[in-house]
C-alpha positions in Angstrom: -8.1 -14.1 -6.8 -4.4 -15.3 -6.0 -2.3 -15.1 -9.5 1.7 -14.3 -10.8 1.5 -10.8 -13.3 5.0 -11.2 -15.7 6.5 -8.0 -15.3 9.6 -5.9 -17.0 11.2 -7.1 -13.3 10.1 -11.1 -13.2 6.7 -12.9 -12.1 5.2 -10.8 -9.1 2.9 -13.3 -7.2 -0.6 -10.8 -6.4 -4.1 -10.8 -5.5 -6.7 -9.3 -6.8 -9.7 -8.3 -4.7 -11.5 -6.5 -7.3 -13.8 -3.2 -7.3 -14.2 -0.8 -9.9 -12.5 2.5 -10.8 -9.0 4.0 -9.7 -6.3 1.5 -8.8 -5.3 0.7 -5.2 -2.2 -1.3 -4.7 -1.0 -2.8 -1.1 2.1 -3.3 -0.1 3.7 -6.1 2.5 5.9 -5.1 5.7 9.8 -7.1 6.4 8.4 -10.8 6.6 4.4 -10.2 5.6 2.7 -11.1 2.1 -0.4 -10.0 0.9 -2.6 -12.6 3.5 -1.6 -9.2 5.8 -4.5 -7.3 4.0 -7.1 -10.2 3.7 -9.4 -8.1 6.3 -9.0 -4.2 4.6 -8.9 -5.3 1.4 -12.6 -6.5 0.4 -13.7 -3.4 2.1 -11.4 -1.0 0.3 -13.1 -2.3 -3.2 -15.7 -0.5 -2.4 -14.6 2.4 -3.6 -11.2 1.7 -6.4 -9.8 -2.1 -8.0 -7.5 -3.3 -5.0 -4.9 -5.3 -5.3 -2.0 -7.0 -3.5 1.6 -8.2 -4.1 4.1 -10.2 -3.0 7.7 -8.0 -2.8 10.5 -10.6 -4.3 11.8 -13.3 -2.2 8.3 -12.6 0.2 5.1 -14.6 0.3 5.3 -16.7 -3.0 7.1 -14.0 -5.4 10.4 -15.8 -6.3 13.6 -13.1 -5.5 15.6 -10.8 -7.5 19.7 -10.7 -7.7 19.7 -9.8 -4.4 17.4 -8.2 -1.3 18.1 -4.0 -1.4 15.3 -1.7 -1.1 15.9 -0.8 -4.4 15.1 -3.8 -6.1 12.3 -4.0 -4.3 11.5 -0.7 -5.7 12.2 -1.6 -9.2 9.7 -4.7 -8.4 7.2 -2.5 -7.3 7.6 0.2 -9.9 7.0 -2.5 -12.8 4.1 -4.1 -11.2 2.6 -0.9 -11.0 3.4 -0.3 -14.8 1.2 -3.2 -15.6 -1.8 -1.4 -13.8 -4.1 1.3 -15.0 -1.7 4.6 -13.6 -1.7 6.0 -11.3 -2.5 4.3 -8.1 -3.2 5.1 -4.8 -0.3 3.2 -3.2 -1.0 1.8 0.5 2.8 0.7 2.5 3.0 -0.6 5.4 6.1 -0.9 7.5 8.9 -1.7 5.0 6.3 -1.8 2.2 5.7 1.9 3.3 9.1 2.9 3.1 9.3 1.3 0.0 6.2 3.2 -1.4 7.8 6.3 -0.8 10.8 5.9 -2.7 8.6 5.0 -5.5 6.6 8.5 -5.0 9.4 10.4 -4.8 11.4 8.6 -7.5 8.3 7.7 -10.1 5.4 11.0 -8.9 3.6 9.5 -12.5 2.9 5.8 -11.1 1.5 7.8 -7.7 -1.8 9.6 -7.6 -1.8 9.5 -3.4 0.0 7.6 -0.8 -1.1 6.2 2.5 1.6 5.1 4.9 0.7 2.5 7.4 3.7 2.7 10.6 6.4 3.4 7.9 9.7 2.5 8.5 11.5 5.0 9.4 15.2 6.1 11.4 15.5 6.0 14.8 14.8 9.1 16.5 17.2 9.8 19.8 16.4 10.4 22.7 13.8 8.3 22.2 12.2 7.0 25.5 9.3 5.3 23.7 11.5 2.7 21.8 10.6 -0.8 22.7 14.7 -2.2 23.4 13.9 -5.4 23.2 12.6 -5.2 20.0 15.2 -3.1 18.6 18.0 -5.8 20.1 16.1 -8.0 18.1 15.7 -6.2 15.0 19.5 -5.6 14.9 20.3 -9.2 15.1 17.8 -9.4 12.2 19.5 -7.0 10.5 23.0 -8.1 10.9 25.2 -9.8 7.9 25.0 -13.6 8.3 23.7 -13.5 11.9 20.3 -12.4 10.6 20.2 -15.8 8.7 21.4 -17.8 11.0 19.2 -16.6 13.8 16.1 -16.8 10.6 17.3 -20.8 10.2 17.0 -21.4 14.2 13.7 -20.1 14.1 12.8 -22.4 11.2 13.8 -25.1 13.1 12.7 -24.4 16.5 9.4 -23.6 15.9 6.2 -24.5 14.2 4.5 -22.6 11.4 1.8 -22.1 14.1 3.9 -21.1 16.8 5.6 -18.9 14.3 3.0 -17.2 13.0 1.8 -16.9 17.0 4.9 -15.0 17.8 5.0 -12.9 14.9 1.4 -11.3 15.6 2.4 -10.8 19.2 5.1 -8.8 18.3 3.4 -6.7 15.2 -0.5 -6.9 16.7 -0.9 -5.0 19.6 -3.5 -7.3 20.7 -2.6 -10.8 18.4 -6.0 -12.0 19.5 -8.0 -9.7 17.1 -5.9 -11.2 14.1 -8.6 -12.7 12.0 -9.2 -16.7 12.7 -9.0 -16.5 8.3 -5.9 -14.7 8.4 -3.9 -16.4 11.0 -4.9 -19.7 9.1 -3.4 -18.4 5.7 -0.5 -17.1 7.0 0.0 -20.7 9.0 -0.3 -22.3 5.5 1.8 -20.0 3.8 4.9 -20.5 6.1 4.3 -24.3 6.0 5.5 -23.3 1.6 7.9 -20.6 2.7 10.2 -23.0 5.3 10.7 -25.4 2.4 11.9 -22.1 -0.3 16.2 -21.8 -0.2 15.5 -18.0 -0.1 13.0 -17.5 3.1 15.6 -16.4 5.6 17.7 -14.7 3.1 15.2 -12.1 2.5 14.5 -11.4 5.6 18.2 -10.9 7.3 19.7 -9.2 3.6 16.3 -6.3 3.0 16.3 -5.9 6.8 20.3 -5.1 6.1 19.4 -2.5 3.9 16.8 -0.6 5.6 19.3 -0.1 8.7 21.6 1.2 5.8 19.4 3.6 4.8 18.4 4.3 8.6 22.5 5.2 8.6 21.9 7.5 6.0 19.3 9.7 7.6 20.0 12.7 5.0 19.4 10.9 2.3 15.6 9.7 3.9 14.7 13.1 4.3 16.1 14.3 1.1 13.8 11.1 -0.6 10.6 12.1 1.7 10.8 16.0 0.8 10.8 14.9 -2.8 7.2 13.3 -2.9 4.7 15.5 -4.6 1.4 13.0 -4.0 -0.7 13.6 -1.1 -0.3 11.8 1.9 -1.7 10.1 4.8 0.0 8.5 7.8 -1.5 6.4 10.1 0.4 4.8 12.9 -0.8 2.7 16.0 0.4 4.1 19.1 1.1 0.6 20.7 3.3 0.3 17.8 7.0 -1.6 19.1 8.5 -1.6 15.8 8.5 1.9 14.6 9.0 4.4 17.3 6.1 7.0 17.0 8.3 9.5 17.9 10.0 8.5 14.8 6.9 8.7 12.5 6.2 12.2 14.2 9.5 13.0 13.2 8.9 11.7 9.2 5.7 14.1 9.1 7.8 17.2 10.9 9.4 17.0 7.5 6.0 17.5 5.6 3.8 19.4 7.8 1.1 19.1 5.3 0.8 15.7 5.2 -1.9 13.8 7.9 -0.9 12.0 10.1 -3.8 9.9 12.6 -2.3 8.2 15.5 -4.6 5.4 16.6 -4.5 4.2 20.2 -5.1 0.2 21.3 -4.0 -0.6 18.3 0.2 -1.3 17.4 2.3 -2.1 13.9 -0.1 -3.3 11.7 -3.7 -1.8 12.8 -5.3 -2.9 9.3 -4.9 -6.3 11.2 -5.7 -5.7 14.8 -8.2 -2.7 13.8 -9.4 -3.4 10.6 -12.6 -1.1 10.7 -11.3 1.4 12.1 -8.3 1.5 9.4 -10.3 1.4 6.8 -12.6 4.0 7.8 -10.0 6.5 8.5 -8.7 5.7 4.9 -12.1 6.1 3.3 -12.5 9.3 5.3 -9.0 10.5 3.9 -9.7 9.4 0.3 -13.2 11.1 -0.2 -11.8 14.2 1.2 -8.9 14.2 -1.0 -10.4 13.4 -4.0 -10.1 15.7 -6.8 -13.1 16.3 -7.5 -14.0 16.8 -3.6 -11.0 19.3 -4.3 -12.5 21.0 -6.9 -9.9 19.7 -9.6 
């Protein structure tokens, strides 16, 4: 059920797939909205009460004072507040790195974290990075340029052809993408090319992930600060995020999991649904409390 929550940060746009018992929340990549979990989600209520949100200025939540990670963090953190704490918290791409500054900053709102191809620095040498991808992620990335080139693409293309493109370039194969899924996000970006801040958000957070990518200290300082478990899962067809740089995020915690899935790329809870979520189940059961003997 698609809704807005008021929270202490503004109305968060969400949906709630329901279940019973422990929370799960789900959280959105750079440029994705909850329609990016329409085919874990109904499966993942099998076992806790899922839902999904919008981060500000992203799917149909209306923006902040401005795009940095950490007002997306605040947003997150008070949407979470209005929830039954604490959650499992599920981030993919920028969503993921996003989730862990809210583990590592707020350990009460977090019971355990699952990472889905995190965002994460640049590892060098590097000679699985997909260059093209990165060229185009800078110019995403960049001041002003990011918008511009965000406004083109408006313009040039469809909401069809755009929502082709962007599940070539985050689905390792685009044409496992649910039929359901592709048509929600089609309808979606035929609302999102009409709101003043779509390519704002995009060009300004993307700005401040490669700020904190600049700051690489400060990432690992933030990781080695999270005290819930954690699971990683990465595709290894994965252009966005380098798996060499996710093996380099779990080299920092050795005790967290990390599953690297093959034919599958960035988002694998869209190209390999099944699979994703029974590698998630697996994880959760085993690290349950009480299969702990909490």
């Amino acid at each position: 059920m698609k809704s807005y929550k008021q929270t202490a940060f503004g109305p968060t746009h969400f949906v709630d797939h329901g279940g019973a018992g422990p929370t799960t929340v789900l959280v959105h990549g750079l440029g994705g909205s909850t329609t990016n979990w329409n085919a874990v989600a109904p499966r993942l209520a099998n076992r806790s009460h899922v839902v999904a949100m919008d981060l500000p200025g992203f799917g149909l939540t209306p923006p902040g004072h401005d795009f940095k990670l950490t007002t997306h963090q605040a947003a997150l953190e008070a949407f979470i507040e209005t929830l039954e704490t604490p959650v499992t918290l599920i981030g993919n791409s920028t969503g993921g790195l996003i989730s862990e500054m809210v583990a590592a900053t707020r350990p009460e709102l977090v019971s355990r974290l699952i990472l889905i191809s995190p965002a994460t620095p640049w590892v060098f040498p590097d000679d699985r990075l997909d260059w093209p991808t990165v060229y185009r992620l800078l110019i995403q990335a960049t001041p002003l340029i990011g918008a511009a080139y965000g406004r083109y693409m408006l313009r040039r293309y469809t909401p069809e052809e755009l929502v082709r493109l962007g599940f070539q370039s985050v689905a390792y194969k685009a044409g496992r993408v649910p039929l359901e899924i592709v048509e929600d996000t089609i309808d979606l970006h035929r609302v999102r090319r009409h709101l003043p801040w779509a390519t704002r958000a995009t060009n300004r957070t993307a700005t401040s992930v490669a700020l904190l990518y600049a700051r690489k200290g400060e990432f690992a300082r933030m990781v080695r600060q999270i005290e819930a478990p954690t699971l990683v899962l990465q595709g290894l067809e994965d252009h966005i995020i380098s798996p060499t740089a996710v093996e380099w995020l779990c080299s920092l915690r050795p005790e967290w999991m990390l599953i690297q899935m093959d034919d599958t790329g960035h988002t694998p809870q869209l190209d390999a649904p099944l699979r994703t979520v029974g590698i998630i189940e697996e994880w959760l059961a085993a690290s349950d409390p009480v299969s702990l003997g909490a």
